[in-house]
LOPADO-566910 format. One record per residue (C-alpha): residue number from 1; residue in one letter; x, y, z. Coordinates in steps of 0.5 Angstrom, whole numbers, m for minus. Layout:
BEGIN
pos;code;u;v;w
NUM;A;X;Y;Z
...
***
This chain:
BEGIN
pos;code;u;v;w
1;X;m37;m324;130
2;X;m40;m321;124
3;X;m36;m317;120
4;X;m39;m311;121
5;X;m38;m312;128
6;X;m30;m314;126
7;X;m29;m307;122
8;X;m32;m302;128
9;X;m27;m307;134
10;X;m21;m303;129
11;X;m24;m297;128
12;X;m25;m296;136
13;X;m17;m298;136
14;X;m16;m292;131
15;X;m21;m287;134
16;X;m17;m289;141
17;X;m11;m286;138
18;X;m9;m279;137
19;X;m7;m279;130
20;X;m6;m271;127
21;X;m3;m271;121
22;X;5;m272;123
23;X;4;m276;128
24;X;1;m282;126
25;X;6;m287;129
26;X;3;m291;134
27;X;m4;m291;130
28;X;0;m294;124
29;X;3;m299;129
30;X;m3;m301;132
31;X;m7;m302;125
32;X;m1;m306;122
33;X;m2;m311;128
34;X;m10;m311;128
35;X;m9;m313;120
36;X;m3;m318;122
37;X;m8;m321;127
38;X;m14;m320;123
39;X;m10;m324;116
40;X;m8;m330;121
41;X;m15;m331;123
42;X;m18;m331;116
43;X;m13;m336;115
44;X;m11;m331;109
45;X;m4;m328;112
46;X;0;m333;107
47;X;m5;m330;101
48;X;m2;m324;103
49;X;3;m318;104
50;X;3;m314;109
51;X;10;m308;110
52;X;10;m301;111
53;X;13;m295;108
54;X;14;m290;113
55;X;7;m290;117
56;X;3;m292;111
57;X;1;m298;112
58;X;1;m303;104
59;X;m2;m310;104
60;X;m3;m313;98
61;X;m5;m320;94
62;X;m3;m323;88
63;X;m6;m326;83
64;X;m2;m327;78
65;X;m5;m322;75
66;X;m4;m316;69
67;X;m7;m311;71
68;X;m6;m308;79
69;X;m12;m304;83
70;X;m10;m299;89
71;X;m16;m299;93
72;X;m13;m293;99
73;X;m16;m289;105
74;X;m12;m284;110
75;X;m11;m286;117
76;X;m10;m278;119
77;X;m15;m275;122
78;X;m15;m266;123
79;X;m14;m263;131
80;X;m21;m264;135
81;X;m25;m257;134
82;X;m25;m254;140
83;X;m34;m255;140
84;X;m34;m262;142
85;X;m38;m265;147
86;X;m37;m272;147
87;X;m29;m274;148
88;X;m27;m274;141
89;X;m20;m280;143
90;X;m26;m284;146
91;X;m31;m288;141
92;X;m38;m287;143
93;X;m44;m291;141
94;X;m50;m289;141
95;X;m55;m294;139
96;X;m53;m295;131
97;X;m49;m288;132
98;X;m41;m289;133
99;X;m39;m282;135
100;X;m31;m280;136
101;X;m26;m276;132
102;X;m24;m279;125
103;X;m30;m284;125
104;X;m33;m281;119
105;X;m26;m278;116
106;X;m23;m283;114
107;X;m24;m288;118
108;X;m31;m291;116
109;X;m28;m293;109
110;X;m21;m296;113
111;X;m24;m301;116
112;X;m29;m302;110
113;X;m23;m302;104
114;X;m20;m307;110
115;X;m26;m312;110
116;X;m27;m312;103
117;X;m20;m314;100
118;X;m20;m318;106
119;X;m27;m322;103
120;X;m24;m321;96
121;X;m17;m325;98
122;X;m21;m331;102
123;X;m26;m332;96
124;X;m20;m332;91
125;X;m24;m330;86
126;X;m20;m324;82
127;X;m18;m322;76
128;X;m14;m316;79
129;X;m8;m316;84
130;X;m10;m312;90
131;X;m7;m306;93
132;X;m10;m303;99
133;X;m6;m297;102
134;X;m7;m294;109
135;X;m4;m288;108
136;X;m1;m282;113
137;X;0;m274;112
138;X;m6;m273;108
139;X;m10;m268;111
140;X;m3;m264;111
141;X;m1;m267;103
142;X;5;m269;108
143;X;12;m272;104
144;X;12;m278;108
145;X;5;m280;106
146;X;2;m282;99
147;X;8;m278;96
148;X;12;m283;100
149;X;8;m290;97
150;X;8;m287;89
151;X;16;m286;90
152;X;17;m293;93
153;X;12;m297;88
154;X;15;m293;82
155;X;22;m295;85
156;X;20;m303;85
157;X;17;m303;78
158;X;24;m301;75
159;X;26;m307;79
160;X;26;m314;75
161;X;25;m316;82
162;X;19;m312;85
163;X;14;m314;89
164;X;9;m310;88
165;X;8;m308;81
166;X;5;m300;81
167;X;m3;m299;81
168;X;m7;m299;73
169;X;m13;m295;77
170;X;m16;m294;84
171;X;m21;m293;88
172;X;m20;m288;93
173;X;m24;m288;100
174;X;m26;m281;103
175;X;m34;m280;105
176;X;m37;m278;99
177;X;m45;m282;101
178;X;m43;m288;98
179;X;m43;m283;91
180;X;m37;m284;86
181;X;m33;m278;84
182;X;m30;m279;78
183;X;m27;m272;77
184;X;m25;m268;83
185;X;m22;m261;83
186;X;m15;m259;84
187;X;m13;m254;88
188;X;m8;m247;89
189;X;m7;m243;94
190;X;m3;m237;92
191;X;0;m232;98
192;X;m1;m225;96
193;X;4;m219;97
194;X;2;m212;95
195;X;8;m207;98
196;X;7;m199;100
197;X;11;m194;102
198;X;9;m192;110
199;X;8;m185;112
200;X;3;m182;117
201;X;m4;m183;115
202;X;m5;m175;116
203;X;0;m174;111
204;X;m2;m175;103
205;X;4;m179;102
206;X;6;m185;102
207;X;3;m191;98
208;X;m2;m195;102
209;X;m1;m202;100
210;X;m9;m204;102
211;X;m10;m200;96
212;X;m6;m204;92
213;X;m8;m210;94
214;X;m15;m208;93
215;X;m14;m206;86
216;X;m10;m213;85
217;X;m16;m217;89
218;X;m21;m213;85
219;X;m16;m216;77
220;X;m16;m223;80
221;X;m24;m222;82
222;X;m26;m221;75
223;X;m20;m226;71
224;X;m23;m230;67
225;X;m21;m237;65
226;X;m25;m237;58
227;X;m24;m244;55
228;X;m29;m249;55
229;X;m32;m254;55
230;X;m29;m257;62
231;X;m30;m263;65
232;X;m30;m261;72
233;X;m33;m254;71
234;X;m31;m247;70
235;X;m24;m245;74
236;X;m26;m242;81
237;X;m22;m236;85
238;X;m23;m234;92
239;X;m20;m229;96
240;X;m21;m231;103
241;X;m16;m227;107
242;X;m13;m221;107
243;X;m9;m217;113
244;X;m5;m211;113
245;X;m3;m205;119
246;X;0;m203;125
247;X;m3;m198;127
248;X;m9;m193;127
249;X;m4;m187;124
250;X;0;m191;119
251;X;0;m192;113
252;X;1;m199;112
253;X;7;m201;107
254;X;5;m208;106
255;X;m2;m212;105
256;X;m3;m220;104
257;X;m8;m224;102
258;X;m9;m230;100
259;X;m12;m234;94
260;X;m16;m240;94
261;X;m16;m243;87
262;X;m20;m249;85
263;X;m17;m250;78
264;X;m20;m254;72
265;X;m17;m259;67
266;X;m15;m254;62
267;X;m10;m250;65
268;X;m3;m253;68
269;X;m3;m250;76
270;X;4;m246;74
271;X;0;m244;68
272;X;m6;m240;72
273;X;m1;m237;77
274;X;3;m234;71
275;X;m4;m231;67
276;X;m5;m228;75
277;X;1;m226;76
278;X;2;m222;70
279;X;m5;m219;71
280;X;m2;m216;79
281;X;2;m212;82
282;X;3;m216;87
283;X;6;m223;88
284;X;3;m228;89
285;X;6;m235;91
286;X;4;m241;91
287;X;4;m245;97
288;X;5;m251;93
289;X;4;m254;85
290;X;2;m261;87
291;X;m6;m261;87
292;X;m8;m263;80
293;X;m14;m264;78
294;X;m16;m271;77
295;X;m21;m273;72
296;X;m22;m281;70
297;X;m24;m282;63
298;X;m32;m284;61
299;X;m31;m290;58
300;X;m26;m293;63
301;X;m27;m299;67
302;X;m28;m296;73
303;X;m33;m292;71
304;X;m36;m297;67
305;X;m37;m301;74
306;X;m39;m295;78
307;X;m45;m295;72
308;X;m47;m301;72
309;X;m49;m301;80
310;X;m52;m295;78
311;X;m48;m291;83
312;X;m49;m284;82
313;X;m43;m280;81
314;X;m41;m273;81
315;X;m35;m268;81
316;X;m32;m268;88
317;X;m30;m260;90
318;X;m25;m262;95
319;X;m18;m265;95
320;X;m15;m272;97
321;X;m9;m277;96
322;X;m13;m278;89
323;X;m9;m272;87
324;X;m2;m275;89
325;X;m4;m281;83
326;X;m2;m281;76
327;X;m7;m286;75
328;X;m15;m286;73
329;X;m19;m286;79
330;X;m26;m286;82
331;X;m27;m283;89
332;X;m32;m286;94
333;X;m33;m288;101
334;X;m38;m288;107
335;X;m40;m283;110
336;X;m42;m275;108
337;X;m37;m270;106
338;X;m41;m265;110
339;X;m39;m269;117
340;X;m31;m268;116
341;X;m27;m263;121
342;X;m34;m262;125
343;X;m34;m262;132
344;X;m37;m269;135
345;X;m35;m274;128
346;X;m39;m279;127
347;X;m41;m285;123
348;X;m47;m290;123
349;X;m46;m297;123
350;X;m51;m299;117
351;X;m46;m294;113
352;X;m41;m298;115
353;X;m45;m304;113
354;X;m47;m301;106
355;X;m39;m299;105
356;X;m36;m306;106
357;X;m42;m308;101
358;X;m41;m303;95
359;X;m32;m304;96
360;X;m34;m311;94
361;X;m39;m310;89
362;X;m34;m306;85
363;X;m29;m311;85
364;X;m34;m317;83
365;X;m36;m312;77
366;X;m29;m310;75
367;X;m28;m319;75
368;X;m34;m318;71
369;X;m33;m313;66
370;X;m26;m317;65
371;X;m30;m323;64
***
């Protein structure tokens, strides 16, 4: 069987089981044993160690090397949009067209990272330890995902006798076209809370909080973050809802909205929800601080190797684990961005046959590179 052919076997068995985030229990215990079984049939599993970390799945292979590659993908997927026509637990295939929920987010760069590290342990050819991550909880930034893996790898490199040391770089799996994001935008989002006193809206009384929070949307509107110049591009702000009112004649004494903020990497997250907040009335909570920008300096072995296969690379607009890694990283994966949390998901087969390719071309360039 070829093993483009092996990697869309475990992609069935992952589009098979529902997998929201939360609740990736039997698709983590189903990939698990499809690695464990695949390990034995390339004679590779005594190269190997598989475990798991809650529902993330860890495999790694050491060769006794210095520095240590994470190479990671998501096993969760969003909830099936209402707009399907195929049925999205069920994997279609329609000519070179595989279609079901989760095939092209993430489950395209899955299947393709597992062939690749697969292929680098059997040649025994590599001047890095390999680390490939199946993590959980990603489309929610759950606890018990990436945040989970981070928090046991660093607790094992504080031991003398770790077992697998924490990651130099990474290379982090998502649909992005095969093209490489090296730096990828952060993400706030603040809830706003403007207060009013009610009355009767026949009544010149009272304080309406629409108000207020129309005069605090405009302030955050026209913000300007004004320093320069920024790898990843201008601080980008976006009220995207508002809700207020109980009824047509009252005055309503309270208003929220909500603020999407892709910040840059020249402010701190607390930072720009405390240059907004002195500038509101309101308040403005953020919902988490967590989602930092990542960005891989220029002349870093990730980016030397992405150069030297001619890959385009680019600034990612949206978030993923890479944002939960303290360490340089590049972004890329089969499939298109464009595709994800749509109705009636899919991936071709000759994306996934260029994913397996490009994951191995990246770690034979990096060997090269360390000569």
């Amino acid at each position: 069987m070829k093993q483009v052919d092996k990697a869309i076997e475990l992609l069935k068995t992952m589009v098979e089981i529902p997998s929201p985030s939360f609740q990736e229990e039997r698709v983590s215990c189903a990939v698990y044993n499809w690695i464990e079984s695949y390990l034995k049939e390339r004679n590779i599993e005594q190269k190997t160690a598989l475990k798991k970390v809650n529902n993330n799945i860890l495999l790694y292979a050491p060769f006794n090397r210095e520095k240590s590659l994470m190479m990671c993908a998501h096993l969760d997927t969003v909830a099936p949009s209402a707009n399907y026509t195929y049925q999205p637990y069920t994997l279609t295939v329609e000519g070179n067209k595989l279609i079901g929920l989760g095939t092209n987010d993430d489950g395209a760069s899955v299947i393709s990272m597992v062939m690749a590290f697969c292929n680098t342990v059997e040649k025994n050819e590599s001047k890095v330890n390999l680390l490939l991550v199946l993590s959980t909880e990603e489309e929610k930034s759950g606890q018990n995902g990436m945040y989970s893996v981070i928090s046991f790898l660093k607790e094992q490199n504080n031991q003398s006798t770790q077992q697998i040391p924490y990651p130099d770089f990474a290379i982090v799996g998502e649909p992005t076209s095969l093209k490489a994001a090296v730096a990828e935008r952060g993400l706030i989002v603040l809830d706003g809370t403007a207060l009013g006193k009610s009355c009767h809206a026949a009544q010149d009384c009272g304080t309406n909080a629409i108000y207020v929070a129309l005069e605090d949307i405009e302030k955050i509107k026209n913000f300007k973050f004004d320093r320069t110049p920024s790898q990843v591009g201008e601080v980008h702000v976006a009220v995207t809802q508002i809700n207020a009112g109980t009824a047509h004649n009252v005055v309503p004494d309270k208003c929220t909205f909500v603020v999407d903020i892709r910040p840059n990497e020249l402010y701190d997250n607390q930072e720009i929800v405390d240059m907004l907040q002195k500038e509101v009335k309101s308040t403005l909570t953020p919902r988490t601080l967590y989602h930092k920008v990542s960005a891989t300096p220029k002349d870093h072995i990730l980016i030397k190797a992405v150069n030297k296969l001619g890959i385009e690379s680019y600034i990612s607009p949206t978030t993923s684990d890479w944002t939960r890694l303290s360490i340089p990283a590049i972004k890329i994966g089969p499939g298109e961005s464009a595709r994800s949390h749509k109705a009636d998901e899919y991936i071709f087969k000759e994306e996934i046959e260029k994913g397996i390719e490009t994951y191995i071309s990246i770690i034979e360039t990096i060997n090269k590179l360390i000569g």
